[in-house]
C-alpha positions as CSV (number, residue, x, y, z in Angstrom):
1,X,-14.3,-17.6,-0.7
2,X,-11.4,-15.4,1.1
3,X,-8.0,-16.2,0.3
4,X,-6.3,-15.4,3.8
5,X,-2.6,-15.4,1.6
6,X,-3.4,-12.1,-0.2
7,X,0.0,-9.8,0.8
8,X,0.6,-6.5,-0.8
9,X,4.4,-6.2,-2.8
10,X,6.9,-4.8,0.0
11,X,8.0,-2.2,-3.1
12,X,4.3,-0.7,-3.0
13,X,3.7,-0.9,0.8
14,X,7.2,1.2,1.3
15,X,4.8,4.3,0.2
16,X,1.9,3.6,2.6
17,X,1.9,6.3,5.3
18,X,4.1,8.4,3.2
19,X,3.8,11.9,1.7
20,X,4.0,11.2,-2.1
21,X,3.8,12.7,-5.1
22,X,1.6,10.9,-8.0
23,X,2.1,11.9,-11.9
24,X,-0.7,10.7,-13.9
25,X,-1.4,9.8,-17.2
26,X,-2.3,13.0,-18.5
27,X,0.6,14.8,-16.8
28,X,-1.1,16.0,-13.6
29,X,0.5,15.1,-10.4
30,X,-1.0,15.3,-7.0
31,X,0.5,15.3,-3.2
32,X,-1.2,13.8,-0.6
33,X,-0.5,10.9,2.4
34,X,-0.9,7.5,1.2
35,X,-3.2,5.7,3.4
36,X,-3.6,2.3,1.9
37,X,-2.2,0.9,-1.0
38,X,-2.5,-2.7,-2.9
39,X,-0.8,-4.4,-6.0
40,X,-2.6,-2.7,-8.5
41,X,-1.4,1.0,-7.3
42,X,-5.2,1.2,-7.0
43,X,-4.3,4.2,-3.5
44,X,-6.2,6.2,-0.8
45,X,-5.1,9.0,-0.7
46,X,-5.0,12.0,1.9
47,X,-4.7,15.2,0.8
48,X,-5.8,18.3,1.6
49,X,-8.1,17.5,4.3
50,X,-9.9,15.0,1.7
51,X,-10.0,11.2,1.0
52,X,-9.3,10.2,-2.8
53,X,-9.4,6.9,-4.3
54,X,-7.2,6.6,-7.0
55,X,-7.6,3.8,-9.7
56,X,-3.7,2.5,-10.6
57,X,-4.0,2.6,-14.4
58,X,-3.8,6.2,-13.9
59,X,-0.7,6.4,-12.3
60,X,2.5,6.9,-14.1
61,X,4.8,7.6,-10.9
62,X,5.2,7.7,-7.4
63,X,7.5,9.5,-5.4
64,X,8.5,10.3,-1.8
65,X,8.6,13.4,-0.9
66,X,11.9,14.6,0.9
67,X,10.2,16.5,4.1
68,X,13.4,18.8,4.5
């Protein structure tokens, strides 16, 4: 069964092609391009010329990073 209504938060999908920074759980943060992003916070992210998946319940924050 697919449910065609499925639409990702406008608050998370803000961050989706967007250099972030993500503070975890245990206080480690990591920089990278957000390439796709749903309502858990469950992210792909790009960084440093590698793909990570990152599970949501890890996450404590996100934040854009200010490319000055």
């Amino acid at each position: 069964m697919q449910n065609n209504d499925f639409k990702v938060d406008n608050q998370f999908l803000r961050f989706k092609g967007k250099d972030v920074i993500i503070g975890f759980k245990n206080r480690d943060e990591m920089e990278g391009n957000i390439m796709a992003i749903d309502n858990y916070l469950n992210i792909v992210l790009k960084a440093d010329n590698d793909i990570k998946v990152i599970k949501g319940g890890k996450i404590t924050f996100i934040s854009v990073k200010n490319n000055v």
